[in-house]
Each structure stands twice: as C-alpha cells, then as structure tokens.
C-alpha positions, 0 to 999 in steps of 0.5 A, spaced: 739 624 160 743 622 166 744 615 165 746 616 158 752 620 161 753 615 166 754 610 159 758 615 157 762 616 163 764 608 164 765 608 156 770 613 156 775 610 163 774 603 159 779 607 155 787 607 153 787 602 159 792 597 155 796 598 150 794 591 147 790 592 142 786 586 143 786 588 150 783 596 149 778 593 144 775 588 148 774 593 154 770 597 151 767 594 146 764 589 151 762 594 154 759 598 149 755 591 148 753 591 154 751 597 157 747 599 151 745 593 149 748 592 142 748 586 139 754 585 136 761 590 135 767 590 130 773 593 129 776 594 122 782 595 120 786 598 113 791 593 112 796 599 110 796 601 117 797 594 120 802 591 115 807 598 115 805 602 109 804 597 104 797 597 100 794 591 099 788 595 098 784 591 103 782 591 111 782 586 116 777 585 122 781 585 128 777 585 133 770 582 134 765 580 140 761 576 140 767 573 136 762 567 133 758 571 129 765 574 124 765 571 118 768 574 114 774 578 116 778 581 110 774 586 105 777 590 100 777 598 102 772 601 096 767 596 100 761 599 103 763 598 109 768 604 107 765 608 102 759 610 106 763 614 110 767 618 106 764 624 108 768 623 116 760 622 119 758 616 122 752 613 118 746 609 120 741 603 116 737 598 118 734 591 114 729 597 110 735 600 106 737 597 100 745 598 103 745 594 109 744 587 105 751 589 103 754 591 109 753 585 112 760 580 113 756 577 120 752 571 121 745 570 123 743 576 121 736 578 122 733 585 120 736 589 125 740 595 124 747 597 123 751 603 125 759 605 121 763 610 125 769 612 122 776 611 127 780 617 123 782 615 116 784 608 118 779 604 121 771 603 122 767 601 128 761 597 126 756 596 131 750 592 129 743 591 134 737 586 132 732 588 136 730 595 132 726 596 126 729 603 124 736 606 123 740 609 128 737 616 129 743 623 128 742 624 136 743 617 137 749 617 133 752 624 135 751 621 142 757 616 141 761 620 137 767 623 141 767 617 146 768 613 140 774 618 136 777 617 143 777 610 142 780 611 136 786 615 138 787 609 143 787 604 138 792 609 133 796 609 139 796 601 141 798 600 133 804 604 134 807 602 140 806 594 137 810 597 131 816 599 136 816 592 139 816 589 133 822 594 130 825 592 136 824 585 135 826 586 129 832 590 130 835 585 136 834 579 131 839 582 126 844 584 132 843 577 134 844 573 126 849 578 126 853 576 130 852 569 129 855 570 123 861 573 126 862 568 131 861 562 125 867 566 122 871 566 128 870 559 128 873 558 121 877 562 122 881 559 128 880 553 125 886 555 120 894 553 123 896 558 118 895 567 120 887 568 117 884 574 119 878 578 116 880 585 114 875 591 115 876 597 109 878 601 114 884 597 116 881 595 122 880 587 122 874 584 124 875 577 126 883 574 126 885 567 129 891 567 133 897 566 129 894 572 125 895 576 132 902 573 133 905 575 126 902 582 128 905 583 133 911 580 131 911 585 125 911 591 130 916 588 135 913 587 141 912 580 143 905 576 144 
C-alpha cells in the first residue's frame, strides 16, 4: 500500500510542470511506463478541441511513448476507442475479450492487456501492458483514476494556453499584413505629383501624400 502511494504521489508532482503539452505528457506518461511498469501509453485527442471547434468527426494521437509502436494516429470518434467509455468509467480488456483486437491501433502487439481512461469529454489515455494475461481489475483501475483526471485538467489547461499564442499569433500577424498594406498604399500614394490621399468614412484620411497636405493647409489658411 505505501509503494502504491509513494506511485501515486511521484505521479502527481510530475503533473501541470509545463504548459507544453508534448512536455507535460511526457513527463508523466514516461513515468507512469516506468514506475508501474507499462508498456506502451498514448494520448488521444478530439479533433474538435484541437482545431477550435470545428468537427471533423475524428481524434488524433498526439502523444505516445514509446513513439515507435504508434501506428495509426487519427481514428474516427465512434471507434471503440471512444465508444467504450460512454459511461465516463475507465475500462479494461486483455488479448481474451473479443474488444481488444479492435482497440488495437499499435504495433507488435502480443496478448497483453489494454486500459482506457477518459480525460473528460475531450480525449482518452490509453495504456497497454504485455506481460499480463487478465484484464486491468476495477481496484486497479480506481487506484489511477484521479491522478490521471488531474492529468486531464493539466492537458485542458496546456490546450488553452497554445490557443492564446496561437490567437496572439494569429492577431499580430493581421496587425502586421495590415500595415503592410497601408505602408504600400503610402508608397503609391507618394509616388503621385498631384494632391492624393485615402479618406476614411469618418472624414479623417488614412494615408495622404504631401501636396494632399499642402493643399490642405493652404485651404485652411495656414502655411505648411
């Protein structure tokens, strides 16, 4: 009992330690492999959470280690990946349930066993492990079960803060196609002798050449 909760203890610091995604998976997924002795982890994905909403109507692996025995990495969301964990509890089938071969999306893939927990309503961390003959027991999987709902709170929170920089991203790049435009503008604008200018709706001009600002300050009586 006190090494499990020694495991579960190291599990948890391992945790929210970046908000990099690849970074915070792979600090605690490595040591999830190592300390109890996993074979292989992943973490998948709803593509409606990664690509801001839009519903593609699959999910994408994007973290797994050892990294050589993905596969496959995007599988529609009514996989049994998914489908099995409809109820919200994690689940468990070894290589003599008729839904393991379906669950498989990994190479060399021996017998063994496989373990689905839920992250929310947006994701699924699979866990897979050779050297057993039976299914992941209820104790087992309840033993894992917050630590690994904390894991997925860390993973939401790495999601949003890559959607600010991307929305920052995103936002600085208009600003600077922007002005890019209104600097090309001035450039033609200056390249005209006579008075040229772009006026805004709200009478306020937008980019003018010098003879515009001549004229207008000769229209005003003041000298320029």
């Amino acid at each position: 009992m006190s090494k499990d909760l020694s495991i579960i203890n190291e599990l948890v610091f391992s945790i929210g330690n970046s908000l990099d995604l690849q970074e915070n998976c792979d600090a605690f997924c490595t040591r999830l492999l190592t300390r109890k002795n996993y074979s292989f982890v992943s973490l998948w994905l709803r593509n409606d959470v990664l690509k801001k909403g839009e519903d593609t109507g699959d999910a994408t692996c994007v973290y797994a280690c050892p990294l050589e025995m993905a596969d496959h990495t995007i599988l529609p969301v009514d996989h049994p990946l998914f489908t099995s964990l409809t109820d919200g509890k994690p689940v468990s089938y070894s290589a003599h349930d008729a839904e393991f071969q379906l669950l498989i999306a990994e190479k060399q893939i021996l017998g063994g066993a496989y373990a689905l927990y839920p992250l929310g309503d947006f994701g699924v961390l699979k866990i897979y492990v050779r050297n057993r003959d039976e299914a992941f027991s209820s104790e087992e999987l309840a033993q894992l079960h917050d630590v690994i709902q904390k894991f997925a709170i860390s993973v939401r929170g790495c999601l949003s803060h890559q959607a600010l920089i991307d929305e920052v991203r995103e936002r600085t790049l208009a600003e600077k196609h922007l002005q890019d435009s209104k600097n090309a503008l001035q450039s033609f604008i200056d390249s005209i002798s006579e008075p040229a200018g772009l006026i805004g709706r709200n009478l306020s001009y937008i980019v003018a050449n010098a003879a515009f600002f001549r004229v207008h300050a000769f229209l005003r009586g003041r000298d320029i």
